[in-house]
C-alpha positions as CSV (number, residue, x, y, z in Angstrom):
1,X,-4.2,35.4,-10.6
2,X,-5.1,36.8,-7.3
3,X,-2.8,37.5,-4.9
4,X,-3.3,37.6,-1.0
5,X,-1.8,40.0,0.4
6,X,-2.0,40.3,4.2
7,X,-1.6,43.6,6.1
8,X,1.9,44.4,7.6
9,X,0.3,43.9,11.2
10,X,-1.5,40.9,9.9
11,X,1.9,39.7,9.2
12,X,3.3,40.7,12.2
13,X,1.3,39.0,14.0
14,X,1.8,35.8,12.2
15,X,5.4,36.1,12.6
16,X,4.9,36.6,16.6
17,X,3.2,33.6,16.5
18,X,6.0,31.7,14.6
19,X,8.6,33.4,16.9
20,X,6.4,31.7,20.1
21,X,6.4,28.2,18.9
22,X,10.1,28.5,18.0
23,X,11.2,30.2,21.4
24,X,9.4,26.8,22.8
25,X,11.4,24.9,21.7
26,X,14.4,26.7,22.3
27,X,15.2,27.4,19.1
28,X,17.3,24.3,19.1
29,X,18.0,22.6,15.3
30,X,17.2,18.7,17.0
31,X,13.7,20.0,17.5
32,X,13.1,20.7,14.0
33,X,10.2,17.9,13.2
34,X,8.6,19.2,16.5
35,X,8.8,22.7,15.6
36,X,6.8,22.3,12.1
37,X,4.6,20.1,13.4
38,X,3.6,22.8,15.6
39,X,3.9,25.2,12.9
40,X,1.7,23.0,10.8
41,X,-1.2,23.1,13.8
42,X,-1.1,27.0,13.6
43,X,-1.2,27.6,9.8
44,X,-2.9,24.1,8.7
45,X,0.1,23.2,6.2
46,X,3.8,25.0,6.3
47,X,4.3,28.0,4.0
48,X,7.9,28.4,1.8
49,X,8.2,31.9,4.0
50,X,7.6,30.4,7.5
51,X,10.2,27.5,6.6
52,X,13.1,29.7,5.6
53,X,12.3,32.6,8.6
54,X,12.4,28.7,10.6
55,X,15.5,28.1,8.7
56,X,17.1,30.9,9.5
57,X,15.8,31.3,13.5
58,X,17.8,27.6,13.8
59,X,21.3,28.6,12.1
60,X,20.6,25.5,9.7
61,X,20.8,25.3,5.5
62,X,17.1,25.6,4.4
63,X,17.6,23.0,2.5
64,X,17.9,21.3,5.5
65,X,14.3,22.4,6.7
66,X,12.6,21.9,3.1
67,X,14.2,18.5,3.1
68,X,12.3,17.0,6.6
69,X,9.1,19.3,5.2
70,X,9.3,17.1,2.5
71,X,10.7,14.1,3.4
72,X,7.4,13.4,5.8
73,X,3.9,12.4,4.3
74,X,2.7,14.3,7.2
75,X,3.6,18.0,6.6
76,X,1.7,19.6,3.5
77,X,3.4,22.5,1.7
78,X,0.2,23.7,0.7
79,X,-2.9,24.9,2.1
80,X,-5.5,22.4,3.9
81,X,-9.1,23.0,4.0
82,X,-10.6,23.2,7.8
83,X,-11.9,19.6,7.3
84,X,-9.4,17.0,6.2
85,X,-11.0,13.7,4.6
86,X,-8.5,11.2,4.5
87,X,-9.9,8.0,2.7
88,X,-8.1,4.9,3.1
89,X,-7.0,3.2,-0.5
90,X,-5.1,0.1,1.3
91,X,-5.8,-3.3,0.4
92,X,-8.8,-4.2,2.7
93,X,-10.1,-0.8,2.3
94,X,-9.4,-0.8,-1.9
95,X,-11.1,-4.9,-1.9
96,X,-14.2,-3.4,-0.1
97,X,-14.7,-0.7,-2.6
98,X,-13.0,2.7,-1.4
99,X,-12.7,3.6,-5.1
100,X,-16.8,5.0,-6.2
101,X,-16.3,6.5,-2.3
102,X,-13.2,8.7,-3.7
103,X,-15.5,9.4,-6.9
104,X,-18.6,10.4,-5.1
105,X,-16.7,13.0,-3.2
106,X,-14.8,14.5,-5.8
107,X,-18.3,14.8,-7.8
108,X,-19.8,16.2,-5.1
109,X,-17.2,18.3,-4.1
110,X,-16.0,19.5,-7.6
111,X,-12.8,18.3,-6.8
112,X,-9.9,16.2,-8.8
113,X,-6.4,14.3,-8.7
114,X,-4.9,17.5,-9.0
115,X,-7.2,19.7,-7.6
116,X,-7.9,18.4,-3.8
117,X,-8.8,21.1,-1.8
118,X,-12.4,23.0,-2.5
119,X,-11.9,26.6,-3.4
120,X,-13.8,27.8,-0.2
121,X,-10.9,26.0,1.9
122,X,-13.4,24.0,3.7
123,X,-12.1,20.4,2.6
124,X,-9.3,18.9,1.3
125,X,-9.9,15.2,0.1
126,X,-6.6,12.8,0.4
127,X,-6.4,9.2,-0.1
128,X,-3.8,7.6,2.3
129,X,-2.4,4.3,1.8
130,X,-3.6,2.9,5.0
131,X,-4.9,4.4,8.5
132,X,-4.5,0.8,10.6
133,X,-8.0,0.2,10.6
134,X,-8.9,-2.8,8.7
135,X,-11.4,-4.0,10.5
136,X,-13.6,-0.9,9.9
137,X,-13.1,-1.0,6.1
138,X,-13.4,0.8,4.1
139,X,-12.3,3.9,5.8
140,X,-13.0,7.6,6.2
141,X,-11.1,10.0,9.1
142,X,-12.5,13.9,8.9
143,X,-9.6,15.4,10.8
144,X,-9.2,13.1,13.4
145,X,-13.1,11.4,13.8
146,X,-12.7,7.9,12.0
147,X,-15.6,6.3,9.8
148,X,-15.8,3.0,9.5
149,X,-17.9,0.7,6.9
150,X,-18.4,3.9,5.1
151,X,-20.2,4.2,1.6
152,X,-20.4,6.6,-0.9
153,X,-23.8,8.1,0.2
154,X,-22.7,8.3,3.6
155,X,-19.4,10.0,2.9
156,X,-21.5,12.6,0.9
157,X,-24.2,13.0,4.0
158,X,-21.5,13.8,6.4
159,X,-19.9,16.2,4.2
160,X,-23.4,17.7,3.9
161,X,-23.9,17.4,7.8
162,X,-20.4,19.4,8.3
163,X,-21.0,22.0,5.5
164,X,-24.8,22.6,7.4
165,X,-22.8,22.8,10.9
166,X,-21.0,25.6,9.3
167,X,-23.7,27.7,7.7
168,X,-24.8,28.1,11.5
């Protein structure tokens, strides 16, 4: 298995960066859902050694922090791709055929249930159980863009038409 090991100035830098977004906030325990949603901007999902050093910075159990990190759909304990496709899977977006879309991206991606994330950290594929637009189904959002009516050949053409943005 290969490990990643970061240089110690790599790492503290990381850490200078953690120790900004929790001096922001004051380091105050009642901020905590602020702070690692901030945290979760920097590092794209909220690393076990960030959320203990947060833990720790906030006089609270870490059980504490590790219990909102985990409580919330919204925080990921492990790492994103850049590009985030959330597919929609609720009932309009299911009835108008969201399934073969989740297919046709894992097939072209190489991706699985239990593997979501391509290995070049590019994208991470997620099915959500709605995104509150059911007029538009079915549904696609690539980090925060939203694609309505969306089939599986289009899904696939706008991965392409990122994945070609990035080779420039």
């Amino acid at each position: 298995m290969e490990t990643n090991q970061a240089t110690p100035l790599a790492q503290a830098n990381a850490f200078e960066e953690l120790r900004g977004i929790l001096d922001h906030y004051g380091r105050h325990p009642a901020r905590l859902v602020p702070i690692l949603q901030a945290l979760q901007e920097q590092y794209r999902y909220l690393p076990e050694e960030v959320l203990s050093y947060v833990a720790t910075s906030l006089r609270i159990p870490a059980a504490s922090v590790f219990g909102v990190a985990t409580f919330y759909a919204h925080f990921a304990l492990a790492p994103k791709g850049k590009y985030v496709l959330r597919l929609c899977d609720g009932t309009a977006c299911h009835v108008k055929h969201s399934l073969p879309i989740l297919e046709a991206l894992r097939a072209h991606l190489g991706l699985s249930e239990a593997k979501n994330t391509t290995p070049d950290m590019l994208f991470t594929l997620e099915t959500v159980a709605c995104l509150g637009a059911c007029g538009l189904a079915p549904v696609l959002v690539i980090n925060e863009d939203i694609h309505g009516q969306i089939t599986p050949e289009r899904a696939v053409a706008l991965v392409e038409a990122i994945r070609a943005k990035e080779l420039q």
